[in-house]
C-alpha positions in Angstrom: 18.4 -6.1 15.7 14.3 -6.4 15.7 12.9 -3.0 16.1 9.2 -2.7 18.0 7.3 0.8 17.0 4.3 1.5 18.6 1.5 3.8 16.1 -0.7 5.6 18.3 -3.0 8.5 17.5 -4.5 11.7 18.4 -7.9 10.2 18.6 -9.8 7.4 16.2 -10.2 7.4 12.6 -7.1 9.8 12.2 -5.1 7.4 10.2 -3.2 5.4 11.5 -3.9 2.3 9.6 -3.2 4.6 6.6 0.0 5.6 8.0 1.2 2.1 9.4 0.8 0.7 6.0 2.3 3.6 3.9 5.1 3.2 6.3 5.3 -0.7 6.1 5.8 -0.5 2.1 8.1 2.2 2.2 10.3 0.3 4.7 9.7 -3.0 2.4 11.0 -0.7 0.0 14.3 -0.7 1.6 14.6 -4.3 1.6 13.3 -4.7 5.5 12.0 -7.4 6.7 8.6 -6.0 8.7 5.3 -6.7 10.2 2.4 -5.3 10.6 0.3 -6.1 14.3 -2.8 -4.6 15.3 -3.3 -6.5 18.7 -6.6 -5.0 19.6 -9.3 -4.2 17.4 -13.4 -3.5 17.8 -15.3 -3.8 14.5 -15.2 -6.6 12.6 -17.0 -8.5 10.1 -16.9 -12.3 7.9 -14.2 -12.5 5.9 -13.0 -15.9 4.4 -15.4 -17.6 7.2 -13.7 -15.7 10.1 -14.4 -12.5 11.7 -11.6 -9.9 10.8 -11.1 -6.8 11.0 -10.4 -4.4 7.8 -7.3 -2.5 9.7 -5.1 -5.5 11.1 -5.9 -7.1 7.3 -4.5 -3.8 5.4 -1.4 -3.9 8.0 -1.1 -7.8 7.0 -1.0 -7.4 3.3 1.5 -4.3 3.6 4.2 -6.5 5.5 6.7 -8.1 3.9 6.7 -11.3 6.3 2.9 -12.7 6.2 2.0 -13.7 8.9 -1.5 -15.2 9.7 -4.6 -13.2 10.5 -4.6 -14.8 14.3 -1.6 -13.6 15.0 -1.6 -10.4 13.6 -4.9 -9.3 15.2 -5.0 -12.2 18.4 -8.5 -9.8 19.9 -11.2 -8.8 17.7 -14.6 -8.0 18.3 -17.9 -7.6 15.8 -18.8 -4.2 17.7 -17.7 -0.7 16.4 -17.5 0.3 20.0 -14.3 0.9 22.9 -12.6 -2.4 23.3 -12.9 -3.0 26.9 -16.8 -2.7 25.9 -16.5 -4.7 23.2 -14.8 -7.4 25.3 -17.2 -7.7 28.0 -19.9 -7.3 25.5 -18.7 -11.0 24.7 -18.0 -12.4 27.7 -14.3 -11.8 27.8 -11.6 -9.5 29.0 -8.2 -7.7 27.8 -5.3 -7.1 30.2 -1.2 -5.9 29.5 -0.3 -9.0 30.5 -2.4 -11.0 28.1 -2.0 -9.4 25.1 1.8 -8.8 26.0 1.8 -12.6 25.9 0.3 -13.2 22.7 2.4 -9.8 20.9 5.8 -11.5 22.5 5.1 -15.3 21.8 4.5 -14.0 17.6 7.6 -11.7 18.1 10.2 -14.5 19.5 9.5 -17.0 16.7 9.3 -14.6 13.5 12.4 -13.1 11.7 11.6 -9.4 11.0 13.6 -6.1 11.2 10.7 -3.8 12.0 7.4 -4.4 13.8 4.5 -2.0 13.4 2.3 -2.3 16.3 -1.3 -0.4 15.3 -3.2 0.9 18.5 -6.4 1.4 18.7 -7.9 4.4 19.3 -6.1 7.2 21.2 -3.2 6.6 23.6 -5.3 6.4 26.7 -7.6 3.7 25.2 -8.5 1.6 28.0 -7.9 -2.4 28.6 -10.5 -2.8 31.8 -10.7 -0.8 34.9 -7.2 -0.2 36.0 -4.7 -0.5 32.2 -5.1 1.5 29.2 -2.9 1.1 26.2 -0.5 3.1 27.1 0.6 0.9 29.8 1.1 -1.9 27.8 3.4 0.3 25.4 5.4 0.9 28.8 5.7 -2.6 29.9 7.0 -3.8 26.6 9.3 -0.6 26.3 8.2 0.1 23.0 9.1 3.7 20.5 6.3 5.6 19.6 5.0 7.5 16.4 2.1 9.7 17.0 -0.2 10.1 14.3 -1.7 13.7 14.2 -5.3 13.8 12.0 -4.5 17.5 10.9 -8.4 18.1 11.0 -10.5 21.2 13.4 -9.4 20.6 16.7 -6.5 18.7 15.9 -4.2 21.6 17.7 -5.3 20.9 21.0 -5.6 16.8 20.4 -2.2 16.7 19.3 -0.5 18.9 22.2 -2.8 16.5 24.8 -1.2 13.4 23.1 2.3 14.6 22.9 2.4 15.6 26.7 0.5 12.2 27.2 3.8 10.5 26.2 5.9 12.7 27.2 4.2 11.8 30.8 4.5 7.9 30.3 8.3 8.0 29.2 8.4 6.3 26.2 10.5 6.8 23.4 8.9 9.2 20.9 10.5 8.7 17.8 8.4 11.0 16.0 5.2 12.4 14.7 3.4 12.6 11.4 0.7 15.1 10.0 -2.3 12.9 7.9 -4.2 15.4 6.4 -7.4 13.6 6.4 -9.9 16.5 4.9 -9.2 17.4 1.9 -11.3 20.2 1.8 -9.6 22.2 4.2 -7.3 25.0 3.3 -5.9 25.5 6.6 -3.4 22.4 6.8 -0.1 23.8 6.1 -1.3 26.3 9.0 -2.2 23.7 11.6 0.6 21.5 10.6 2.7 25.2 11.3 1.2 25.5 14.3 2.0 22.6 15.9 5.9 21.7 14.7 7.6 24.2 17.4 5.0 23.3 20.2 5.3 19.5 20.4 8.5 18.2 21.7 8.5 15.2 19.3 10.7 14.8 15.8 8.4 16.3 12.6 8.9 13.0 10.4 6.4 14.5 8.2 2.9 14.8 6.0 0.8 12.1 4.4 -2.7 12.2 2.8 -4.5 15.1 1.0 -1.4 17.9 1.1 -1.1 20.6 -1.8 3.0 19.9 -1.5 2.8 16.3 -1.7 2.9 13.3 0.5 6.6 12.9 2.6 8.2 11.1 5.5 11.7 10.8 7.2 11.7 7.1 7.8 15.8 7.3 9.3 14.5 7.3 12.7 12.2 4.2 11.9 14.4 2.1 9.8 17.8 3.3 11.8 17.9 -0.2 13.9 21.1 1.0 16.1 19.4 3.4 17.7 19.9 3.7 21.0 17.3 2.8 22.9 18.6 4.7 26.0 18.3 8.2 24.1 15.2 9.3 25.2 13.9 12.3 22.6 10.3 12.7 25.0 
């Protein structure tokens, strides 16, 4: 059974490409077959005479199945910048049903067990003037792991993003704490903090932590699950 996860995050540069990829060799650990998508992404630069971006090529060389740069990352952009900006910027557009197209075309003809699909931005990232990202995670019915940059502020961004989803009904299999600032001495606090107030699984804490890096992969790599038991 193929299994499509979703890795969302509390805002940018929180991780999630860290995350995704930690997850994808930890999973290739357990003899999986996965991939590693990141549909959408704005910033990009020359690489091997093609414009690529350095997320959706870290989430490439993590998988297991290799698949090639096109496919894993069908709409980049040169500009560091919102992709539906980015987009128009170059004359083009994004929309659910065109990037579902692309996602689902790659998906039917590859043998995998578990697809990472990297977001970009926040959950509410939008496409063009009527979808965001979130709506294309809902048309394809797809689980969810939020990543949670346990940074200042990251109490209310997190507790925003959890009632985001809990909002759009997806699945929610989890969330994760990266503790991105290693100078802070307030992690295990925030990370504290924020287990009994969001209504998502704690699968656990990557990054700079003072107890070590840790995550429950069961409800990632458990491909029985049933999708009609909803945790959000």
């Amino acid at each position: 059974m193929k299994r499509n996860i979703f890795i969302t995050g509390t805002d940018t540069e929180v991780g999630k490409t860290y995350v995704s990829s930690l997850i994808l060799c930890l999973l290739n650990d357990q003899d999986l077959r996965t991939i590693g998508l990141k549909p959408i992404a704005a910033g990009a630069c020359e690489m091997d005479g093609e414009l690529k971006n350095e997320d959706a090529v870290a989430l490439q060389a993590a998988a297991s199945v290799k698949l090639p740069y096109s496919e894993v990352n069908p709409f980049c952009y040169k500009e560091a910048i919102a992709p539906h900006i980015a987009a128009s910027h170059e004359g083009r557009s994004l929309s659910v049903e065109q990037i579902s197209h692309q996602i689902s075309t790659v998906l039917r003809k590859t043998e995998y067990d578990i697809c990472l699909i990297e977001g970009a931005g926040g959950w509410y990232v939008p496409l063009n003037d009527e979808e965001s990202l979130s709506d294309l995670v809902v048309h394809n019915d797809w689980d969810v792991v939020l990543v949670v940059g346990i940074k200042l502020g990251c109490i209310n961004h997190a507790l925003l993003s959890a009632e985001a989803l809990k909002n759009s009904g997806v699945n929610c299999v989890g969330w994760i704490a990266n503790c991105v600032e290693p100078e802070s001495n307030v992690q295990h606090e925030n990370i504290e903090t924020l287990i009994p107030r969001i209504d998502i699984p704690y699968l656990g804490k990557v990054g700079f932590c003072d107890e070590g890096s840790s995550i429950n992969l069961l409800p990632l790599s458990e491909l029985s699950l049933d999708k009609d038991t909803r945790v959000c």
